[in-house]
N, C-alpha and C positions, 0 to 999 in steps of 0.2 A: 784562514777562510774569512771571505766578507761576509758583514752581516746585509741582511737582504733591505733594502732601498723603501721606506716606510710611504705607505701613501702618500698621509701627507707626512708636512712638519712647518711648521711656525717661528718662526725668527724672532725676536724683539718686536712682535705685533703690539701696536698702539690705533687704537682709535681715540679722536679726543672729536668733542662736539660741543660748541659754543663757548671754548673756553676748558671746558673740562675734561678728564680722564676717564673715558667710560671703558676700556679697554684695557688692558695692559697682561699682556699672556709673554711672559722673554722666551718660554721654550716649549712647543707641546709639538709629538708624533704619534702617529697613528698609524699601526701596524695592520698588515692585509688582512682581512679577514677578521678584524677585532670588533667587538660591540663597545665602544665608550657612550656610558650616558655622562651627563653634565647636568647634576643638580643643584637648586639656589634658587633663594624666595625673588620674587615677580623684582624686577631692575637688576638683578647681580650681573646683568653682562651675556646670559645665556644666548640669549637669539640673535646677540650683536657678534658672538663669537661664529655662530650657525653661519651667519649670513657672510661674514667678511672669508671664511672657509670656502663658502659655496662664490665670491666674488663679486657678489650684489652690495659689499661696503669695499668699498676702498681705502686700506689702513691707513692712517697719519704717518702711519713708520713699521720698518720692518717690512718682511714678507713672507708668502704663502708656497711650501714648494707642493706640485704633484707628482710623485713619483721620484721626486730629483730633479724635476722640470719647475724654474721660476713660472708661474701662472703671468700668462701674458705675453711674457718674451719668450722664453726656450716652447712653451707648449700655447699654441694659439687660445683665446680667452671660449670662442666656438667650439673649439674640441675640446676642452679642459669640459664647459659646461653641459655637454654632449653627452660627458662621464658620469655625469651625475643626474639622481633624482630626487625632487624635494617633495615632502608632505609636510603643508603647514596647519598649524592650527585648525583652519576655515578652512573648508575645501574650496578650491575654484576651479568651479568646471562651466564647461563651452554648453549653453543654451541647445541642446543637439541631445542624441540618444546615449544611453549607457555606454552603448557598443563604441558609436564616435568618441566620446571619450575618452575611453582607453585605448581607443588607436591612435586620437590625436598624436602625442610622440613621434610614433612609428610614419604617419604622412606626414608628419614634416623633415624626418628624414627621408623620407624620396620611394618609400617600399610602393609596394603596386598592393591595388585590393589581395589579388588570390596570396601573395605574401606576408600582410601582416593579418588575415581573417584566424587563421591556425593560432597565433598568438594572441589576440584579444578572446577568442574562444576559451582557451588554457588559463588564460589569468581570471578571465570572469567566473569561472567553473573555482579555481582555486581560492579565490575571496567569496565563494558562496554567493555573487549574485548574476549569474548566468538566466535565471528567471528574467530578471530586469535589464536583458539586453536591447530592447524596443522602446524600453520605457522613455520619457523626458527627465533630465538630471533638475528641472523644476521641480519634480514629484516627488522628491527623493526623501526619504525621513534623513534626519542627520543622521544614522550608523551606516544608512545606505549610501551617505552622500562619502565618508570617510573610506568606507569598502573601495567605493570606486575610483577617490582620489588616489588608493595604495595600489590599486590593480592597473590605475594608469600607470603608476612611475614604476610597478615590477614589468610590464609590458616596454619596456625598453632595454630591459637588462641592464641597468647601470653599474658600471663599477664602485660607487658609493650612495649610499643613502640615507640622505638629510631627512631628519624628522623632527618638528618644533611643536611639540604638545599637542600630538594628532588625537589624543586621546580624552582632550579638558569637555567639559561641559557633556559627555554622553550619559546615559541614564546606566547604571552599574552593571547591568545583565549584556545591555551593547558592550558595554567596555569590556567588560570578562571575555566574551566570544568574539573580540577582534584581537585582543591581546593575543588571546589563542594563538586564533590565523599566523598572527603576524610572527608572532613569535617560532611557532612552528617552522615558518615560511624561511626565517632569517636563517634558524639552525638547518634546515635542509639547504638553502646557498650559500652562507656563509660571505653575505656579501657584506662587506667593511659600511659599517654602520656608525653613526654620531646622531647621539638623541637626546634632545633638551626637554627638561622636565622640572619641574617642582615638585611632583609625585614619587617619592623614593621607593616605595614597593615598585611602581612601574620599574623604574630605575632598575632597582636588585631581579626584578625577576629577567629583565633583556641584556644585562650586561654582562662582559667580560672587564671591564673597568669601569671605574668609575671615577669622577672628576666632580670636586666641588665649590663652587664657585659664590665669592662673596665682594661686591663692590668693583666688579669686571675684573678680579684677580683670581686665578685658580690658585686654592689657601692648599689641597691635598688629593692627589689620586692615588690608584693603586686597586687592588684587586676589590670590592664590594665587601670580602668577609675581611679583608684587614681595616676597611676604614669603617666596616659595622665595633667591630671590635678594639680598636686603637688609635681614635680620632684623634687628632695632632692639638689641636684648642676646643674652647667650651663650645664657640659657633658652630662647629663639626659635627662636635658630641651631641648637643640639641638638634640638629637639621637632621641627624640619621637614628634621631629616635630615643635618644637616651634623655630619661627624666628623673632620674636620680642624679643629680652631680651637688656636688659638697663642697665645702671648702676645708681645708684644714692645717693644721700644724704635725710635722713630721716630730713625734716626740722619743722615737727609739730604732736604732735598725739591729735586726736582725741578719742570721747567713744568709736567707734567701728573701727575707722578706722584710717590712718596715712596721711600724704603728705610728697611728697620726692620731690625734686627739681632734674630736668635732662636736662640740657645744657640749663638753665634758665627757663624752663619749668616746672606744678605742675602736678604730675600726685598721683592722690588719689587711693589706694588701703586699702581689709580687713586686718586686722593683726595690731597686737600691739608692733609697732618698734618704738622705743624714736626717741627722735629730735639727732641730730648727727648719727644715723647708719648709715653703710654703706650697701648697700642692690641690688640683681638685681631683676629687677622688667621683668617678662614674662609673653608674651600677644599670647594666639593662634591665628592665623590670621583668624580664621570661625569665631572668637567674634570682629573684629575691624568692624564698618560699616561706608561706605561711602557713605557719600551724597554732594549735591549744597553745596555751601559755601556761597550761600544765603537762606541755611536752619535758622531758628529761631533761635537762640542760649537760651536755658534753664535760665529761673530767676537765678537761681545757677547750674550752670555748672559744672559739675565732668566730665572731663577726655574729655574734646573737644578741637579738635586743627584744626589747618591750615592746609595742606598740597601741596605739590607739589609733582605729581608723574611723578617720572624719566624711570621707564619701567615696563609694563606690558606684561608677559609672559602668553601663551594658554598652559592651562593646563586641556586638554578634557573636564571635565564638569564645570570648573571656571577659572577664572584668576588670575593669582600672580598679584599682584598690588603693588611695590614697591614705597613707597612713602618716602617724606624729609622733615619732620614735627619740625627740629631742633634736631630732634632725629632721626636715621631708623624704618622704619614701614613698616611690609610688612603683606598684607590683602588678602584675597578671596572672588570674587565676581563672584558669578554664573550668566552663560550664561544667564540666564533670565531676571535677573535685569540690564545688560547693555542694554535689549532693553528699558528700561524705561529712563535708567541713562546713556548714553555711555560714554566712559571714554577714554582718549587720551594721551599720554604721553608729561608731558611740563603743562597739565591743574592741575591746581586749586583746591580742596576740603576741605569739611570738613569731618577730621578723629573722631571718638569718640567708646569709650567702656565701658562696666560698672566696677567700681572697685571691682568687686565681680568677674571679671574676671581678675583677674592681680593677679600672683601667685608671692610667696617674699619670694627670696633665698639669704640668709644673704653673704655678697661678698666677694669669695673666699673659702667658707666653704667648706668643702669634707663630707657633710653626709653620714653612710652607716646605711642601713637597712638588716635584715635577721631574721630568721623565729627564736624566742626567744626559 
């Protein structure tokens, strides 16, 4: 049985500009129906990859298929961009009303008023602002300007849709109730999605993959909870959140598990690393817990320390809790268990995590992953 024919897929894609290599992607597809975000701090390549996808970069080499159709040649570059819809950053919309707007699309595909009114009607209603269909897109606050740049590009039904940080600069409470929408909107149609971010919660809450990008090279994809939990290098591990990482010497293995020594310290993780590796060892801060340091200590103890915390930051619903355990260690501790445990900066505890939660990136390595 064949497998079924991927929106898109990417070939040996190069973009170079002025001399340089801002690009270089040898293999990426993207499956019907799939949500891929692509996250990576401001220059890694994200909106150059957006854009050479959507046809608006013309790669230095390699090429873009859609559907199995070379863009350009097998499928005309007008129909190919017909397929699709973008929301960028900055809305740009047409000097005219709401309503015009989200028709725009639809009349310049050729529909007659009584034909596309029924669908600018449904989309404005569905992005919440069917109030503002008279209005002037001058008038617009920015969340209403971003509502309507997303209700114009659903208002054409596209087969994919491009989004390049529709969501940066909005005030927190805009951003929550468009994320909503959209998100909602996505899983009710299911329409194959690519969305570039620096925002990794955005990321994890829209995706079905995700892709991470550093210096226009995608370093690892894969599902969200495997690259939350099993970042391939340290780059990875820090962009998705983790602030515990360690360095260390592998100084014993065990059947199932290893001990590495870290600033005189034994800290026990899963994986099968010899005695002499060199290895970093990363801890998400939602698995470190802290308690009394006149808690019990375990007949045999894995992965329990001292600590001494240097500062604790308010972080809405929990606490950063940076602690000095001979090593850095920084933890989260929700608002609710410091009424039980309060915690002070300068005091005392005990740290401890399970070694099932300690992920082990061989030190210094550059793994990369991409869709075989």
């Amino acid at each position: 049985m064949s497998l079924p024919v991927p929106v898109f897929e990417a070939r040996n894609l190069q973009v170079i500009r002025g001399g340089s290599l801002i690009l270089n992607v040898p293999a990426l597809t993207i499956a019907d129906g799939e949500m891929l975000s692509i996250i990576g701090p401001n220059g890694a390549g994200k909106s150059t990859l957006l854009q050479t996808l959507a046809a608006l970069i013309k790669p230095s080499c390699g090429e873009v298929l859609f559907r199995g159709q070379k863009i350009g040649a097998e499928i005309p570059m007008l129909a190919y961009r017909r397929k699709l819809a973008m929301i960028l950053q900055e809305p740009l919309l047409f000097d005219t009303t709401v309503f015009n707007n989200v028709a725009s699309g639809l009349k310049l595909r050729g529909l007659k008023r009584h034909e596309y009114e029924p669908i600018v009607v449904k989309c404005l209603d569905r992005f919440g602002i069917a109030h503002l269909g008279d209005r002037s897109a001058r008038s617009l606050s920015g969340g209403e300007a971003r509502r309507t740049s997303i209700a114009r590009a659903f208002a054409t039904e596209p087969e994919v849709l491009l989004l390049d940080e529709p969501f940066s600069a909005l005030d927190p409470i805009i951003r929550e109730a468009l994320l909503e929408d959209l998100e909602q909107v996505l899983r009710e149609t299911r329409i194959t999605t690519i969305f570039v971010t620096h925002d990794r919660q955005e990321a994890l809450r829209l995706s079905s993959r995700l892709g991470v990008m550093m210096a226009g090279e995608i370093l690892q994809e894969g599902s969200p909870q495997e690259i939350m939990k099993r970042p391939v290098n340290e780059f990875v591990a820090t962009l998705v959140g983790i602030e515990t990482i360690v360095a260390a010497e592998v100084v014993r293995r065990k059947p199932d598990t290893f001990v590495a020594s870290v600033a005189g310290h034994e800290i026990e993780a899963v994986g099968g690393s010899d005695a002499g590796e060199q290895v970093l060892l990363c801890i998400r801060s939602e698995n470190i817990a802290l308690s009394s340091p006149d808690t019990e200590v375990p007949p045999h103890p894995k992965n329990f320390f001292c600590g001494r915390i240097k500062k604790i930051t308010p972080l809405w619903l929990h606490q950063r809790v940076q602690l000095d355990c001979g090593f850095p260690v920084v933890a989260y501790v929700t608002n609710q268990s410091l009424t039980a445990f309060p915690l002070a900066e300068g005091m005392e505890v005990a740290v401890s995590f399970n070694p099932t939660d300690v992920c082990v990136i061989p030190n210094g390595s550059i793994v990369k992953t991409g869709n075989q």
